[in-house]
One Martini backbone bead per residue (centre of mass of N, CA, C, O) as a GRO file, in nm:
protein
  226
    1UNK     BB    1  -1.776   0.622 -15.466
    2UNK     BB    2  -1.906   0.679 -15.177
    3UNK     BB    3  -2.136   0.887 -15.292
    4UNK     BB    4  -2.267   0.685 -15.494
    5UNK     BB    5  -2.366   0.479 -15.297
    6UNK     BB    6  -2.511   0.620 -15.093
    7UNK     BB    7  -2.710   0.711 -15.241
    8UNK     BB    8  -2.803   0.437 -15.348
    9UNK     BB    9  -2.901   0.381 -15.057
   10UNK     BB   10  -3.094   0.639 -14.984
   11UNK     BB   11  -3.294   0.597 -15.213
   12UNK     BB   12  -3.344   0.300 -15.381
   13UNK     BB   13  -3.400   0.104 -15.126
   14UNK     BB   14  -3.609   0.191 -14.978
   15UNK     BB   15  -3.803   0.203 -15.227
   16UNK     BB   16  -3.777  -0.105 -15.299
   17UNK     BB   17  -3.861  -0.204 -15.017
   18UNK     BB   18  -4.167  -0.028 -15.043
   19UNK     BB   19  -4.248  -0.201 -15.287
   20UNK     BB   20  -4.231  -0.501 -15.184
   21UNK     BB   21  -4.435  -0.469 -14.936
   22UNK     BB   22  -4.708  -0.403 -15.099
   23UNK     BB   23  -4.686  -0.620 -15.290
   24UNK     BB   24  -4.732  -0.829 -15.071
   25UNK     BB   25  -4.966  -0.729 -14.934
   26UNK     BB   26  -5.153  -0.683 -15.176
   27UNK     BB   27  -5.162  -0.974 -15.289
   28UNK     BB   28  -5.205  -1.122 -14.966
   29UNK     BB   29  -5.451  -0.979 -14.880
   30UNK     BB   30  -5.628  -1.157 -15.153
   31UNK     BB   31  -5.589  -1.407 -14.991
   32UNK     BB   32  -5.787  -1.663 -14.845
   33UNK     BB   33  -5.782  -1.817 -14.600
   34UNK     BB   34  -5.853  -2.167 -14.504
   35UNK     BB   35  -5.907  -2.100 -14.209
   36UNK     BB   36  -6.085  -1.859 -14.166
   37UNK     BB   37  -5.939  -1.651 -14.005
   38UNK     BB   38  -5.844  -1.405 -13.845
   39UNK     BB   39  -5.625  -1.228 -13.734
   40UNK     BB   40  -5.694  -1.245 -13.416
   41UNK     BB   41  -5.760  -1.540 -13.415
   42UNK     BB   42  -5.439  -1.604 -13.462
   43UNK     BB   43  -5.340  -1.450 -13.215
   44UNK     BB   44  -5.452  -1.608 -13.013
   45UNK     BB   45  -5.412  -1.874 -13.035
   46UNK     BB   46  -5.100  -1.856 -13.036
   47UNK     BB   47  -5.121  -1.723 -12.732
   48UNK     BB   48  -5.263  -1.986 -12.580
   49UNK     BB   49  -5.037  -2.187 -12.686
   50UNK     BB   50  -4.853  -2.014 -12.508
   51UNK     BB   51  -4.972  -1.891 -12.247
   52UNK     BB   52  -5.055  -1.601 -12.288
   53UNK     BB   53  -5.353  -1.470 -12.155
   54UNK     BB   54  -5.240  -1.193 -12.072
   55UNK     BB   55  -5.252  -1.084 -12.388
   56UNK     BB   56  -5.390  -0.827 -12.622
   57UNK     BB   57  -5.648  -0.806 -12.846
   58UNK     BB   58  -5.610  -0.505 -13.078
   59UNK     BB   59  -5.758  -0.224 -13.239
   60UNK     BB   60  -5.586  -0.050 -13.488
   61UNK     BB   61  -5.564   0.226 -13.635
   62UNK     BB   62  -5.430   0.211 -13.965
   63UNK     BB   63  -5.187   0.105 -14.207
   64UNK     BB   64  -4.968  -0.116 -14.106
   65UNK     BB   65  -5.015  -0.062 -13.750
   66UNK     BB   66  -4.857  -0.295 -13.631
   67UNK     BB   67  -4.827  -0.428 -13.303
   68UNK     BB   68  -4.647  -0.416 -13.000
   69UNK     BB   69  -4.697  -0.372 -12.628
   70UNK     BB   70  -4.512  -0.407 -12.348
   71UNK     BB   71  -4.644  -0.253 -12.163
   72UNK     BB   72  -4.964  -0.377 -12.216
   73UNK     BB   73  -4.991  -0.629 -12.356
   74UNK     BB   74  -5.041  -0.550 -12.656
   75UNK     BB   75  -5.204  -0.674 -12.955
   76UNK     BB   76  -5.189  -0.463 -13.289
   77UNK     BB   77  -5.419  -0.491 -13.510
   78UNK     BB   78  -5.515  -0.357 -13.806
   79UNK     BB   79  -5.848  -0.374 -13.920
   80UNK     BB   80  -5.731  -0.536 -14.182
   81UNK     BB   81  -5.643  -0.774 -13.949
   82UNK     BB   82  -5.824  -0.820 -13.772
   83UNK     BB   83  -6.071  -0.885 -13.957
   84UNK     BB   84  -5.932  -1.046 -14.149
   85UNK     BB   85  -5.885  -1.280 -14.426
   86UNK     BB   86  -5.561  -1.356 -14.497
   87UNK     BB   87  -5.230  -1.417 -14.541
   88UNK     BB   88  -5.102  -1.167 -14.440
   89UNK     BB   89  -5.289  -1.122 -14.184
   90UNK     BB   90  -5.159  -1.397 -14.046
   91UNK     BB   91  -4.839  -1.318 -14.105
   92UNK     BB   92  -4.851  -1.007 -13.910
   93UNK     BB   93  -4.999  -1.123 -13.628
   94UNK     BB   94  -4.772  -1.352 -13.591
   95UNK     BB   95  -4.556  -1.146 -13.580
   96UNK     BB   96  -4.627  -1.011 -13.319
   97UNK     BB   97  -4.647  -1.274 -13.159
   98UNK     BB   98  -4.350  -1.296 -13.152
   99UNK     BB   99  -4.292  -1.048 -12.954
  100UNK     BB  100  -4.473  -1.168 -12.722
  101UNK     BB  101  -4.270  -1.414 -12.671
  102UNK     BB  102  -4.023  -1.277 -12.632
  103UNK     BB  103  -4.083  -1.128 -12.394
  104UNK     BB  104  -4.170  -1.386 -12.219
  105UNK     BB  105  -3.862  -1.492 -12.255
  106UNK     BB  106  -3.629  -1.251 -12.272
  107UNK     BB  107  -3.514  -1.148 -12.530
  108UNK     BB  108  -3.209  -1.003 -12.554
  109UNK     BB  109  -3.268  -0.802 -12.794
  110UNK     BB  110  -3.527  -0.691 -12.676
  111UNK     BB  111  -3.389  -0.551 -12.412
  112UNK     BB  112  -3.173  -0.403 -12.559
  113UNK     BB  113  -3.378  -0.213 -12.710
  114UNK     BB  114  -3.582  -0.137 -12.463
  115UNK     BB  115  -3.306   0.040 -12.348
  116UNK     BB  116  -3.256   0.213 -12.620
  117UNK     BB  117  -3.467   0.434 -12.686
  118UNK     BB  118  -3.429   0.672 -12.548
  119UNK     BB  119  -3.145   0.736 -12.655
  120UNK     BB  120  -3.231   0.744 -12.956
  121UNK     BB  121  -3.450   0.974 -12.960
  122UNK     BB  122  -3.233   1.180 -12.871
  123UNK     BB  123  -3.048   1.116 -13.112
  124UNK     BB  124  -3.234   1.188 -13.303
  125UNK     BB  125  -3.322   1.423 -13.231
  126UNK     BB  126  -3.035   1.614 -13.164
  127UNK     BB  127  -2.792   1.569 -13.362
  128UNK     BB  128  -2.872   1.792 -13.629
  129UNK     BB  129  -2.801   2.017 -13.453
  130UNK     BB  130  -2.482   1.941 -13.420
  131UNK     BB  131  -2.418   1.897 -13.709
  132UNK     BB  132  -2.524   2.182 -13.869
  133UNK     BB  133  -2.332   2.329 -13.683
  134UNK     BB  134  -2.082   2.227 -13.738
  135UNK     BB  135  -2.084   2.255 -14.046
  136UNK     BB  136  -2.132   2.567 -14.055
  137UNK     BB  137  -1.906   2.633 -13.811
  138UNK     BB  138  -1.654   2.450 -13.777
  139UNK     BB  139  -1.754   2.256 -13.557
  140UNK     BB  140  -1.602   1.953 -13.464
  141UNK     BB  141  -1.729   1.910 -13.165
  142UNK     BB  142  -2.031   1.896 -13.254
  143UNK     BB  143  -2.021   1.712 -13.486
  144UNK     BB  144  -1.904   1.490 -13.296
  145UNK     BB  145  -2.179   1.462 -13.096
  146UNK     BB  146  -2.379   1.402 -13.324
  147UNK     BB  147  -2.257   1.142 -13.400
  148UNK     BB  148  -2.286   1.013 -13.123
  149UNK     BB  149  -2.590   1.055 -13.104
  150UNK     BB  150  -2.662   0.873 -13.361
  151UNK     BB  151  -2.521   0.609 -13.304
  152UNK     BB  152  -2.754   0.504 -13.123
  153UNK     BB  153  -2.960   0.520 -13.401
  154UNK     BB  154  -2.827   0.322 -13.481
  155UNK     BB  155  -2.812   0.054 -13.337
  156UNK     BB  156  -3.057   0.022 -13.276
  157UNK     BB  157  -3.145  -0.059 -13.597
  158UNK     BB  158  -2.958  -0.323 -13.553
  159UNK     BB  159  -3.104  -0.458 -13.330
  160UNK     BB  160  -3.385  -0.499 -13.485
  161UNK     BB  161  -3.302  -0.701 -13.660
  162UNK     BB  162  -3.292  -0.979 -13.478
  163UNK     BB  163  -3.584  -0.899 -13.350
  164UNK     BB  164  -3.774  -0.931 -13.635
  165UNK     BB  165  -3.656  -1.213 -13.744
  166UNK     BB  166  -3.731  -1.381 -13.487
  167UNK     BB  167  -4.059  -1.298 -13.536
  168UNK     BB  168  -4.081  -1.438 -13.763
  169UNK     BB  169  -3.947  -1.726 -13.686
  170UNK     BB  170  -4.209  -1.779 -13.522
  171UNK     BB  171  -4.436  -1.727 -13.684
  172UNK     BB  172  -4.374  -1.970 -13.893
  173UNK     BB  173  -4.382  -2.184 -13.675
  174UNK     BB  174  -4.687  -2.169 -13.561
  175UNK     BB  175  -4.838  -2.183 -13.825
  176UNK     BB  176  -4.722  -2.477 -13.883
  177UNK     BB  177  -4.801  -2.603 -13.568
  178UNK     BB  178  -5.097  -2.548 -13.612
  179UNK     BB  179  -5.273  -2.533 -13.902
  180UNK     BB  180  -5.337  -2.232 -14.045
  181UNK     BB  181  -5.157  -2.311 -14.326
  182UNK     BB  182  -5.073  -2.415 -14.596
  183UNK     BB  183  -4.846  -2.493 -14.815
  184UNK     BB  184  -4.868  -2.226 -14.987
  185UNK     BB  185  -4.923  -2.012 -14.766
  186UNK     BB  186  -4.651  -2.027 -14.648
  187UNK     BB  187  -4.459  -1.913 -14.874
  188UNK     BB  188  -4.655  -1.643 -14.852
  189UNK     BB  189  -4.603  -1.547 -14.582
  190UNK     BB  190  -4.305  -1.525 -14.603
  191UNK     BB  191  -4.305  -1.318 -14.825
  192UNK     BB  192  -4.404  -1.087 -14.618
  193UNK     BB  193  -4.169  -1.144 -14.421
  194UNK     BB  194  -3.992  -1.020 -14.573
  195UNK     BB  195  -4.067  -0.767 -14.681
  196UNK     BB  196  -4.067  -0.653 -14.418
  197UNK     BB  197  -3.732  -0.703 -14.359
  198UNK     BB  198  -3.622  -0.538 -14.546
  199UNK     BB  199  -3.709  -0.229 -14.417
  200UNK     BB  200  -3.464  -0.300 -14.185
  201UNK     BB  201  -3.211  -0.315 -14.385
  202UNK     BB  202  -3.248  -0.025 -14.499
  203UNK     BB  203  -3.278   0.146 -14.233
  204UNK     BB  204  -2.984   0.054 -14.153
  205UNK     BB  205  -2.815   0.118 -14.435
  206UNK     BB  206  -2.878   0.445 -14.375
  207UNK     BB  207  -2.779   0.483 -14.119
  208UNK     BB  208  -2.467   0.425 -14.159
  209UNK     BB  209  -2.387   0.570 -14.407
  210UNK     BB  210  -2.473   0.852 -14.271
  211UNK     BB  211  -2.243   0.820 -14.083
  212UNK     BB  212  -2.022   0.760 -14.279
  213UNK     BB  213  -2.028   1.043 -14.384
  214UNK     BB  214  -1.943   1.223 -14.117
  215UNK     BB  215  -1.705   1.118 -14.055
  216UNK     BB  216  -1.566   1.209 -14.308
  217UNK     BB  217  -1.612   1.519 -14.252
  218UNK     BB  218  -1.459   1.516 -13.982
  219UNK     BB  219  -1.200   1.419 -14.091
  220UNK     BB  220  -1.176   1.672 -14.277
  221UNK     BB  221  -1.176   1.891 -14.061
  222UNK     BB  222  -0.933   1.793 -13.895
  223UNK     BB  223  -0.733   1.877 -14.114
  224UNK     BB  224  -0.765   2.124 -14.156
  225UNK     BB  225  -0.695   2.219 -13.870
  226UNK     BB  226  -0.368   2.113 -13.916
   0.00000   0.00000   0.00000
């Protein structure tokens, strides 16, 4: 039963989520906002209205490729949402300025999560190396290892998920106190970044029960070896 759940969430999920933010992002994409604003404009905004005046607003290449960028302070956001007029760019924007916000702020689990991610990298580069080994070679110490390296990145995956929905709420609520969505828009809005929360809820479900996957095959490898 866990290993037909485990496929289940590994296969479908992912795809499902990736395929309602595709959907919430490209209806969303074509609707016009009212108040006329391009994404950089709404992200100035936000930013200004907030006091952050050194926080830079760039265009960055590729789709759907927006970020904030803590060590240059920087929102960085994609052609389509930087010059775009739309209520998903407009949703995307306000986004990535929830975690310039978050930055501002010293949010506690953006600082937490900031501090993991080289041990994140390192462990997500290296754990396959030890598991593979350990797996095909029935030693249960380096698989119990490369365990130990993977929990980094699930951990990561985990505190993830309150850094984006926080900065997800900070952005609706910008966004309604500022005046910059009408009342369908915010629903429109919210849509939009709900369907991008699942895919975080998504790969953190996956790197989970990958993890309790393994840990079943080491508590099997050390019966055996009983």
């Amino acid at each position: 039963m866990f290993y037909l759940i485990y496929f289940a969430i590994i296969m479908i999920i992912p795809l499902y989520a990736q395929s309602k933010v595709r959907s919430a992002y490209s209806k969303y994409s074509q609707v016009y906002s009212t108040s006329g604003m391009t994404g950089a404009e709404v992200a100035r905004k936000i930013l200004d209205e907030n006091g952050l005046y050194n926080i830079a607003v760039e265009e960055t290449p590729g789709h759907l490729s927006d970020h904030y960028d803590p060590t240059a302070k920087t929102v960085r956001l994609s052609t389509d949402n930087y010059y775009g007029h739309s209520v998903a760019g407009t949703a995307v924007a306000a986004h990535e300025v929830g975690h310039a916000i978050q930055d501002a702020k010293d949010y506690k689990f953006m600082r937490v999560r900031h501090s993991l991610v080289p041990v994140a990298n390192f462990g997500s580069n290296m754990s396959w190396i030890f598991v593979l080994i350990g797996m095909f070679a029935q030693m249960s110490g380096l698989l119990l290892l490369g365990i130990v390296l993977m929990a980094a990145g699930v951990l990561f995956q985990l505190v993830t998920l309150p850094v984006e929905f926080d900065a997800s709420k900070r952005a609706m609520q910008q966004i309604e106190a500022l005046g910059i969505v009408s009342t369908d828009e915010y629903g429109q809005a919210r849509k939009v970044l709900n369907a991008a929360a699942l895919t975080y809820v998504a790969a953190a479900a996956v790197a989970v029960f990958e993890l309790l996957r393994l840990v079943l095959v080491y508590t099997g490898m050390q019966r055996s070896d009983d």
